[in-house]
C-alpha positions as CSV (number, residue, x, y, z in Angstrom):
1,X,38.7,-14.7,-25.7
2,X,37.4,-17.6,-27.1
3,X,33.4,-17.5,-28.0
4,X,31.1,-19.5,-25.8
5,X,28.2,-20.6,-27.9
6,X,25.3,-22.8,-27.0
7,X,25.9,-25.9,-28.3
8,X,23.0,-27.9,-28.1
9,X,21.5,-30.7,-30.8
10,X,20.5,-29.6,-34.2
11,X,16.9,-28.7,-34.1
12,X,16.8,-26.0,-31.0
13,X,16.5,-22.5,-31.7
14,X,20.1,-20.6,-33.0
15,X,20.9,-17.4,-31.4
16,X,24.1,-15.1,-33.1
17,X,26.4,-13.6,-31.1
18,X,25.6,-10.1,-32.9
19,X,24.0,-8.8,-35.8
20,X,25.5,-5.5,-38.4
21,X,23.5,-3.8,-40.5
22,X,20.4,-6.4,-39.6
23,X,22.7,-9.6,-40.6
24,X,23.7,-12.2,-38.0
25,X,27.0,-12.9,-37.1
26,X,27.8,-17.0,-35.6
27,X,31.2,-15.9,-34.8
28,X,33.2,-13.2,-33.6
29,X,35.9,-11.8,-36.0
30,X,39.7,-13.0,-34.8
31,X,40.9,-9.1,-35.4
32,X,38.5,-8.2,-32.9
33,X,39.9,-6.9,-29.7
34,X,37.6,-7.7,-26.4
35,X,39.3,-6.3,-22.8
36,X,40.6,-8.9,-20.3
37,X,37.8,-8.3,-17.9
38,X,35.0,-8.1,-20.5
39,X,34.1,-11.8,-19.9
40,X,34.4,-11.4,-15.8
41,X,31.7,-8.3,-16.1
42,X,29.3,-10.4,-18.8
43,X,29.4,-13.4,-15.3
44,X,29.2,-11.3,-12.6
45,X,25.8,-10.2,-13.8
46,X,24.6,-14.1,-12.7
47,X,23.1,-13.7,-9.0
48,X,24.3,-17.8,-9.1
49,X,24.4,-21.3,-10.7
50,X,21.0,-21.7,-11.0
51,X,20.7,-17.9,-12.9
52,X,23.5,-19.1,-15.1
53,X,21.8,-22.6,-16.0
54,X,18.2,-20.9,-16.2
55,X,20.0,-18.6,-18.8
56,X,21.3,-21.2,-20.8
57,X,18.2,-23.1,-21.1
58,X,15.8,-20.3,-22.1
59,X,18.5,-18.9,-24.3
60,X,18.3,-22.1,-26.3
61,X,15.1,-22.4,-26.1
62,X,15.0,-26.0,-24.1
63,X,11.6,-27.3,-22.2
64,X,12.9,-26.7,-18.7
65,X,10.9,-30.1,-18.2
66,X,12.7,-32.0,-20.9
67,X,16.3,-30.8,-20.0
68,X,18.9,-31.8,-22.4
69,X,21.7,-33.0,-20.1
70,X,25.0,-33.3,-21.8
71,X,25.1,-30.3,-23.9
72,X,23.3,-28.4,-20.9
73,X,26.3,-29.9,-18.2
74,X,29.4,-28.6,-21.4
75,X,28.2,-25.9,-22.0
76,X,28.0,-25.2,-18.0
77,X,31.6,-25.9,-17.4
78,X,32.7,-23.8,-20.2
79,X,31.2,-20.9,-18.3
80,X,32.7,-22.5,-15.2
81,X,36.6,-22.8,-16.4
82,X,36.4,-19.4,-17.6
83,X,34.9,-18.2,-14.2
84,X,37.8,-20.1,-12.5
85,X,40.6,-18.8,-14.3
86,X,39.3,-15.0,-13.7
87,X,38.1,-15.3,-10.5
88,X,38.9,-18.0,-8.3
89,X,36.3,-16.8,-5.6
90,X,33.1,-16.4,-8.1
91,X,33.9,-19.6,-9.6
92,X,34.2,-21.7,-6.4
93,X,30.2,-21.4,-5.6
94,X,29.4,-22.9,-9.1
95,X,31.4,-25.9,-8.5
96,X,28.6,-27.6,-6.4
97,X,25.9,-27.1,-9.3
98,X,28.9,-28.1,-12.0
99,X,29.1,-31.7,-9.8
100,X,25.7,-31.9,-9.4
101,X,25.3,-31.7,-13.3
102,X,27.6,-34.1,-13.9
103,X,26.0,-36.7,-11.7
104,X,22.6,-36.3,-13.2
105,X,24.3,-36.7,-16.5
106,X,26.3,-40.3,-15.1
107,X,22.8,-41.4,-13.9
108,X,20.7,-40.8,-17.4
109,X,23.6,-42.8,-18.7
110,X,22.7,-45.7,-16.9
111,X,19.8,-48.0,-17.3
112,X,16.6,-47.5,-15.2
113,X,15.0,-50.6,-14.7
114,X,11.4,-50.4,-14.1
115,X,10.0,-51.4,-10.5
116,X,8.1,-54.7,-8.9
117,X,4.9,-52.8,-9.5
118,X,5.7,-51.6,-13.2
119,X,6.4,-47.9,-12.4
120,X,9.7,-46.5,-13.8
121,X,12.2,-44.9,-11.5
122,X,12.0,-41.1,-10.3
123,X,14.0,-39.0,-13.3
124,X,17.4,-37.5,-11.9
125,X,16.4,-34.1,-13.3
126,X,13.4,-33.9,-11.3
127,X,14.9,-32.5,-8.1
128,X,17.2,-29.7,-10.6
129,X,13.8,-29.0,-12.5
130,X,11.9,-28.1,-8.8
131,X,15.1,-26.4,-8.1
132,X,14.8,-24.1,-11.4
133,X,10.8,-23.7,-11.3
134,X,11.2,-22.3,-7.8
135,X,14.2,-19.9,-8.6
136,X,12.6,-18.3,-11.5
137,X,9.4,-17.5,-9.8
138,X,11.0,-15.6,-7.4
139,X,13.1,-14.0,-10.2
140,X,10.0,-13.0,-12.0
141,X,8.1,-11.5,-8.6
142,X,11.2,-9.9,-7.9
143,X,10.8,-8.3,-11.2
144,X,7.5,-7.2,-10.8
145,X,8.0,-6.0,-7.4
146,X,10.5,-3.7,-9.0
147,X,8.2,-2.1,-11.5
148,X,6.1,-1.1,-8.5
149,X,6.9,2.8,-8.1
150,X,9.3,3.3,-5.2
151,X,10.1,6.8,-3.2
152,X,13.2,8.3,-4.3
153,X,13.1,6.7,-7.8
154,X,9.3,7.7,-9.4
155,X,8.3,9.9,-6.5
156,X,10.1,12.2,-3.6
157,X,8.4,12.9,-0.4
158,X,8.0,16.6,0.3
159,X,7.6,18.5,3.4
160,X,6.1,21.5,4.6
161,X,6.1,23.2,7.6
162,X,2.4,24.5,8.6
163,X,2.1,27.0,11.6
164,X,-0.7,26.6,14.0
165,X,-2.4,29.8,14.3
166,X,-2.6,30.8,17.8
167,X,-6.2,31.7,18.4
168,X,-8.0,28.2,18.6
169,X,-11.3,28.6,15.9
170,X,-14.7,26.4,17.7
171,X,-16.7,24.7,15.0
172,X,-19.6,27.2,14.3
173,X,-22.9,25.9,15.0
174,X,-24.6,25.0,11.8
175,X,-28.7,24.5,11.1
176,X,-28.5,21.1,11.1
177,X,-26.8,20.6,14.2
178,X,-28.9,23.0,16.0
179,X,-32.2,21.8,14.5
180,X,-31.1,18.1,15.6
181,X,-30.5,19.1,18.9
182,X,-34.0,20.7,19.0
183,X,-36.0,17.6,17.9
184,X,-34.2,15.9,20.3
185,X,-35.6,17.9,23.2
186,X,-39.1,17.8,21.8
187,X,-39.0,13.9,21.8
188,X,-37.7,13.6,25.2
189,X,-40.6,16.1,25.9
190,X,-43.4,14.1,23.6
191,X,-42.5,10.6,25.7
192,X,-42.9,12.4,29.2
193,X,-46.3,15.1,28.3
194,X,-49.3,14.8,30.3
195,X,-52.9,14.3,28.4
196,X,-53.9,18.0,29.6
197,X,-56.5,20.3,27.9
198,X,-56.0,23.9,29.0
199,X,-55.5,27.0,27.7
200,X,-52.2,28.6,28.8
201,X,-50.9,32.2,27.6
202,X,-47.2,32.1,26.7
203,X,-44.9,35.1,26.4
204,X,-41.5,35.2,24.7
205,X,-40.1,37.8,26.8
206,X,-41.0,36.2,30.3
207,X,-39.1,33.3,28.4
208,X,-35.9,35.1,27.3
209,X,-35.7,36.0,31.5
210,X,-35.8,33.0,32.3
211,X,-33.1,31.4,30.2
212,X,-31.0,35.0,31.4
213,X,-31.9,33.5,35.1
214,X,-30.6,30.5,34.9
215,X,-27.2,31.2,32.8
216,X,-26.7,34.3,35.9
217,X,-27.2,31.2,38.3
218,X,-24.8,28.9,36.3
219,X,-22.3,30.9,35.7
220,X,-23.4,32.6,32.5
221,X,-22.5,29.0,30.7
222,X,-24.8,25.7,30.9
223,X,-25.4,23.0,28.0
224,X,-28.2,23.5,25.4
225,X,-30.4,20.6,27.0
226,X,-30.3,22.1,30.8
227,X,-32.4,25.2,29.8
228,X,-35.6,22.9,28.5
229,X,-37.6,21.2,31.1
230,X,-39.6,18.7,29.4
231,X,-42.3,19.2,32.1
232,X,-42.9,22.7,30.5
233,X,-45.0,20.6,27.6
234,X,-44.3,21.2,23.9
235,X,-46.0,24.7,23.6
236,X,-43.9,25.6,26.5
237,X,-40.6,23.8,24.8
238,X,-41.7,26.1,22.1
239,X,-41.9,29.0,23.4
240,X,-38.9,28.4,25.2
241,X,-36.8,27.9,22.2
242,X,-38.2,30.8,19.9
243,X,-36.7,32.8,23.8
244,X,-33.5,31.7,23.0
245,X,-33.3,32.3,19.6
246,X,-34.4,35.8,20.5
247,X,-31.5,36.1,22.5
248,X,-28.8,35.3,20.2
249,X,-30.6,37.4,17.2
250,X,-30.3,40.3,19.8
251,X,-26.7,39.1,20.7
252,X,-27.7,38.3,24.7
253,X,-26.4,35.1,24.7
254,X,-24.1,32.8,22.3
255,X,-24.4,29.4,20.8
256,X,-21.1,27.4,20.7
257,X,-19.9,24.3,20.7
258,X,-16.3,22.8,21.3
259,X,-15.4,20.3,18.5
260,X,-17.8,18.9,15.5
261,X,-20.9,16.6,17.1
262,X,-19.9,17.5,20.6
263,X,-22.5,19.3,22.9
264,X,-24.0,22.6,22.1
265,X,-23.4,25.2,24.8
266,X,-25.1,28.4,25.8
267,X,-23.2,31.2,27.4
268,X,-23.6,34.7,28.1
269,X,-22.4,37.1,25.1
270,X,-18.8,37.8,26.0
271,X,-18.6,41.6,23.8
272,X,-17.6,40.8,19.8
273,X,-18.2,37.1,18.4
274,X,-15.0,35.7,16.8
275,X,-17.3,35.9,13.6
276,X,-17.6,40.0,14.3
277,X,-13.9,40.3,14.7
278,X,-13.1,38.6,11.4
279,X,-16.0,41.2,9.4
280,X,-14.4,43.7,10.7
């Protein structure tokens, strides 16, 4: 196989086709056997012309601004003969770019005289220069895009199979929430209080029958907010509340509540809590 070297004017940058032992090598030894289809397997890596003529230039290290045309266009149909007489089909798509290149060449061969207003000519290479620019920025984000990690290459999805336990846990009802609702009720009771001065005896367990009164007449289940009345005044609210809290402590009535920031509930107490069950 005969060896394709760059050959561009003196001056540009040499690259050897191998270096032993650290020394460079401009030539292949003649001994040297390669395989028929070594040379097809070194083009088919090319995704194209323009791969192959961006390889060529930044492999001689050319301004792809200041293209050197006629080595640039031999060296291009070297590559192309050899394509052709190994594969007819590969090489048939680089024929385009070879005439392409040789018509640039023709026109830098001829003069350009300058225009009426003093401005030379457009360069022939301009429109193969835009061409190459273009290609190997999408080369390069291509690149990068494939250094991000993908599945199946840096990482693997893994599945699990979680069970839903059948007995549905409610949210218990923490401090916070409870106290929040509470200072609720004694706004709504603070905004709708009568100026009143009197003296009223308040009992905790007439209280605690109430709030048993009115779950009996609801069912035994009614929202935190329907036992206070805010026309019971905020001794009253109070009262009220330390009732209820009475309750529960003595396990009367429960405090729940259905999902997280949802309304609080008060029902009647139903036998073991679901917290009872787990302690035991």
């Amino acid at each position: 196989m005969e060896q394709l070297a760059v050959d561009f004017p003196k001056g540009l940058l040499f690259h050897p086709v191998a270096r032993i032992y650290g020394e460079p090598m401009e030539s292949l030894p003649q001994d040297l056997y390669i395989p028929p289809d070594a040379l097809a397997i070194m083009l088919d890596a090319f995704e194209g012309p323009l791969d192959l003529l961006l390889y060529l230039i930044r492999k001689a290290n050319i301004d792809i601004l200041d293209i050197p045309m006629a080595p640039l266009t031999r060296q291009y149909l070297r590559y192309v003969e050899d394509m052709q007489a190994r594969n007819l089909e590969l090489a048939a798509e680089y024929l385009v770019m070879a005439a392409m290149l040789i018509e640039i060449k023709s026109r830098m061969l001829l003069p350009r005289p300058g225009a009426a207003d003093g401005d030379e000519t457009g360069d022939p290479r301009a429109e193969l220069v835009r061409r190459l620019i273009e290609y190997e920025q999408m080369k390069l984000a291509g690149l990068r895009l494939n250094e991000l990690p993908q599945a199946e290459r840096e990482f693997f999805w893994v599945e699990t199979l979680v069970e839903k336990s059948l007995l549905v846990r409610q949210p218990e009802v923490s401090v916070e929430d409870l106290s929040a609702a509470w200072r609720a009720v004694v706004r709504q009771a603070v905004l709708k209080r009568n100026h009143k001065i009197s003296r009223e005896e308040l009992s905790v367990r007439e209280h605690m029958g109430i709030i048993l009164r009115i779950l009996q007449a609801h069912g035994g289940f009614v929202q935190f907010e329907t036992l206070f009345e805010p026309a019971m005044g905020v001794p009253g609210l109070v009262v009220h509340f330390l009732a209820m809290l009475e309750l529960a402590r003595e396990k009367l009535i429960e405090i729940t509540q259905t999902d997280a920031f949802l309304p609080i509930y008060v029902r009647v107490h139903q036998g073991e809590t679901q917290s009872d069950q787990e302690g035991a």
